[in-house]
C-alpha positions in Angstrom: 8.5 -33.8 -31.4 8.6 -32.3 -27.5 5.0 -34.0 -25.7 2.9 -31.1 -24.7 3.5 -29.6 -21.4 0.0 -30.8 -19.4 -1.5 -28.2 -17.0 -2.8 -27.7 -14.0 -5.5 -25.0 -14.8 -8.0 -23.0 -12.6 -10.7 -21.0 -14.2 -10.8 -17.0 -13.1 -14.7 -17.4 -12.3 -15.3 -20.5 -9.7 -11.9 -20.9 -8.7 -11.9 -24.5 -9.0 -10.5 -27.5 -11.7 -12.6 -28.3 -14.3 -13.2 -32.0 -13.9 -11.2 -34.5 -16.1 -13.8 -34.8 -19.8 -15.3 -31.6 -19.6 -15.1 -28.8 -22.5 -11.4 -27.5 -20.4 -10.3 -30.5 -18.8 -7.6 -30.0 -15.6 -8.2 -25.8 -15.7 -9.0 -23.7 -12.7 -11.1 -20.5 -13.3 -10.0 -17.4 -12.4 -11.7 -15.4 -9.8 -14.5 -11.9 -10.4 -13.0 -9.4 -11.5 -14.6 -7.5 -9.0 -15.7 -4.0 -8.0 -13.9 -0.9 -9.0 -15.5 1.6 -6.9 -15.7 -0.5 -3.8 -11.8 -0.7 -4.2 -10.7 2.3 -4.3 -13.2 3.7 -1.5 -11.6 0.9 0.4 -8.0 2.7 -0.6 -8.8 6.1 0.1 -10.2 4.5 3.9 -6.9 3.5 4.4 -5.0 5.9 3.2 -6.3 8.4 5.4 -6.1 6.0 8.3 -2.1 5.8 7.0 -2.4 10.0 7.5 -3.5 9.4 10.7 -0.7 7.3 12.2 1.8 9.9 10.5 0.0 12.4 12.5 0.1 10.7 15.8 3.9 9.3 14.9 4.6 13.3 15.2 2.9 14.0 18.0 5.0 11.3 20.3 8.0 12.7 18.2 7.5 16.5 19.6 6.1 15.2 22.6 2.3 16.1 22.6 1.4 12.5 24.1 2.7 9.7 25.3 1.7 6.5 26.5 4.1 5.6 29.4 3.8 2.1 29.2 5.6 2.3 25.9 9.1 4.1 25.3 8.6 6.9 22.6 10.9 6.1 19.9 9.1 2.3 19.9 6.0 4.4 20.0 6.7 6.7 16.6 8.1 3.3 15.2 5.0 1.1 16.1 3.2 4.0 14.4 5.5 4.6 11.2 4.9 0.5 10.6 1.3 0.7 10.9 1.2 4.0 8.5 3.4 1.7 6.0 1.1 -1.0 6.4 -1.9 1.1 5.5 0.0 3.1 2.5 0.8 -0.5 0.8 -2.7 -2.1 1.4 -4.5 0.8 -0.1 -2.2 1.0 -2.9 -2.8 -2.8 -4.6 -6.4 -1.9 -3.4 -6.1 1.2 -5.9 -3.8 -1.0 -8.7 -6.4 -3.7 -8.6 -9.1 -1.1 -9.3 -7.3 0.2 -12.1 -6.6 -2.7 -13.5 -10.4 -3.4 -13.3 -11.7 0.1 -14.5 -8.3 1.4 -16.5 -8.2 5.2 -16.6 -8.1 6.7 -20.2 -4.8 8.0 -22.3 -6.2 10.8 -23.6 -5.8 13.3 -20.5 -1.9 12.5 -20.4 -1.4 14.5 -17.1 -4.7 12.6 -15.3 -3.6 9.1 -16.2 -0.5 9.3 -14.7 -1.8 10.4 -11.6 -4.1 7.7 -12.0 -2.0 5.1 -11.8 0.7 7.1 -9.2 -1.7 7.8 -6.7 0.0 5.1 -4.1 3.3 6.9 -4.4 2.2 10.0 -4.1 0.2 8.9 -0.7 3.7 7.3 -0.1 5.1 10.5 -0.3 2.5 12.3 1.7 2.6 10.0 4.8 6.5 10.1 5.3 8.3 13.0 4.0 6.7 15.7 6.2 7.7 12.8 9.5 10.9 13.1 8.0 11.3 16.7 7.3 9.7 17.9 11.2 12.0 15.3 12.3 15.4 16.8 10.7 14.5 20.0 11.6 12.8 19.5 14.9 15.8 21.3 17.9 13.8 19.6 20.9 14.5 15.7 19.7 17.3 14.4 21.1 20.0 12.8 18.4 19.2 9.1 19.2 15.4 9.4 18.7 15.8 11.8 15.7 18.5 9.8 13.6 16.8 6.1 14.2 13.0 7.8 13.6 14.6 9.6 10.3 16.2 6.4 9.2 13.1 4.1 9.8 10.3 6.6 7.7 13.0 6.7 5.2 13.0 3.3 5.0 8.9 2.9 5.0 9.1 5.8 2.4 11.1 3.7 -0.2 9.1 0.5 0.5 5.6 1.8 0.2 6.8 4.0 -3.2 8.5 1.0 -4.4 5.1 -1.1 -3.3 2.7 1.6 -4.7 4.7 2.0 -7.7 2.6 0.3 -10.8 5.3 -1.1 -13.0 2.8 -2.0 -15.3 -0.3 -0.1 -15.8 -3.2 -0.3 -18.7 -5.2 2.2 -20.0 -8.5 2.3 -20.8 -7.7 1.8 -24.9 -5.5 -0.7 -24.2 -8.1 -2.6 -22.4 -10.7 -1.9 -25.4 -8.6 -3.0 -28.1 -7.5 -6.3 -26.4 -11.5 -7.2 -25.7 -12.4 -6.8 -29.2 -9.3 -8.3 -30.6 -9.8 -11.4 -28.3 -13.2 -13.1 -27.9 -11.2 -16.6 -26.5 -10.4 -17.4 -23.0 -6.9 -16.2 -22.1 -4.4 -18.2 -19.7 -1.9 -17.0 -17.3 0.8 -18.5 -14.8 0.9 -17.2 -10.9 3.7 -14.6 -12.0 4.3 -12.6 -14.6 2.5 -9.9 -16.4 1.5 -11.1 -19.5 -1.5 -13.7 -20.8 -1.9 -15.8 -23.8 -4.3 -17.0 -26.2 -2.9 -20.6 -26.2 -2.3 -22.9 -23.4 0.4 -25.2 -25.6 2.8 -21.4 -25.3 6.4 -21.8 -25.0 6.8 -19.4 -22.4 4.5 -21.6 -20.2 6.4 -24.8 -20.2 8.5 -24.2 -16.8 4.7 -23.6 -15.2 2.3 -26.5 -13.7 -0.7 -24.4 -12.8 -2.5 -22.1 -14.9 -5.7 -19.6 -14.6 -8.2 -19.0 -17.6 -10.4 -16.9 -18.2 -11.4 -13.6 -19.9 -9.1 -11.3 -21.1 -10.8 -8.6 -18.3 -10.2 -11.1 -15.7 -6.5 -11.3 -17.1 -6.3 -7.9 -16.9 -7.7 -7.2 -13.3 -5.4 -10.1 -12.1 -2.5 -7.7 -13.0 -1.9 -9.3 -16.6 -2.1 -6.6 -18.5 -0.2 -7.8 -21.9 -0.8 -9.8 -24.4 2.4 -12.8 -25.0 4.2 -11.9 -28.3 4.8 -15.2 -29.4 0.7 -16.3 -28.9 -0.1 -12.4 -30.9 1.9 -13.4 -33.7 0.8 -16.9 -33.6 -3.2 -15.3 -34.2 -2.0 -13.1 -36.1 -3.2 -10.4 -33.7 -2.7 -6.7 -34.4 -4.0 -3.3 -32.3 -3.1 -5.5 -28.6 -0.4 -4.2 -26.7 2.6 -6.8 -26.4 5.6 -6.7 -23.9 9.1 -6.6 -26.0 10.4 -8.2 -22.8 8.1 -11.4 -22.7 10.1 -13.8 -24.8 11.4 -15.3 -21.9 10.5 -18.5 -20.6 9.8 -16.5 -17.2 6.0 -15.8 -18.1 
């Protein structure tokens, strides 16, 4: 019989190990789950900040300023870098508040633009750069092909950054809080949590989090491991067809 893989574990709520004889011996609690509003006031802050840099990236580009300390195509690069930076903070900002406050299935159309608000943002702050750029007569070729190229390139990074490749809805969330009244564990990567520390899938990890199955969720966790479902037996919780690998 294989000895049972001993964990590191940190609960979700105090961030700290539970010491040795206590009710959950060697686990770390997982962090509040934390404020959905505050969030995504803090996305929408930056996203228009991320507008704002687009704008002035422009303005150097068709020569409305210019700080002569600094070449112009470093200029409308230092600027399309700090746009990107902006789009990709807001956007976990506005997954983690989705992930806290899920939006609900029912409006098809509205959920998805939910959860693809970062992309779209993406979207906004680059491919107008790119199109005035293209089409723009008075840029000469150098600063026009290398500007092009690097919002391009901060356009597929903050969509692919923005993108959430695993969002929850509000009945999802429901169904896995009244299906689950236990403490749930997860590993540092991954996208799924279980119901039982001893799990397969968590062999190749030392340290796990615990804690509620909204704090699992908030943390990005938003499925429920197949193999710990179908060892409770659990029905109405979402499971991922892909999380039979040892990868969880």
């Amino acid at each position: 019989m294989a000895e049972k893989k001993q964990h590191n574990i940190v609960s979700a709520s105090s961030g700290q190990n539970v010491a040795a004889g206590s009710l959950k011996p060697n686990l770390v609690q997982a962090k509040p789950v934390g404020n959905a509003a505050g969030l995504r006031a803090g996305a929408i802050c930056l996203w228009v900040v991320a507008l704002a840099f687009e704008v002035l990236a422009l303005l150097v580009l068709i020569g409305k300023i210019n700080l002569n300390f600094i070449p112009s195509l470093w200029q409308i690069i230092i600027f399309l870098v700090l746009d990107l930076a902006c789009v990709i903070i807001g956007s976990q900002l506005w997954k983690k508040a989705n992930h806290i406050k899920p939006a609900s299935e029912k409006n098809k159309a509205l959920f998805w633009l939910w959860n693809n608000m970062g992309v779209i943002v993406a979207a906004v702050a680059f491919i107008p750069f790119v199109i005035i750029a293209l089409t723009n007569k008075d840029v000469d070729k150098k600063t026009k092909t290398i500007a092009t190229v690097v919002a391009i390139i901060a356009l597929l990074i903050g969509g692919a950054a923005s993108f959430d490749y695993n969002p929850v809805s509000a009945e999802q969330q429901q169904a896995a809080i009244e299906a689950i009244s236990t403490d749930v564990y997860w590993a540092p990567f991954g996208k799924v949590y279980h119901t039982h520390e001893d799990c397969g899938h968590l062999n190749h990890t030392d340290t796990l989090t615990y804690g509620t199955v909204e704090e699992a969720i908030a943390a990005g966790r938003t499925r429920l491991c197949s193999a710990c479902a179908a060892k409770d037996s659990i029905t109405g919780v979402v499971t991922d067809g892909a999380d039979t690998s040892a990868a969880e």
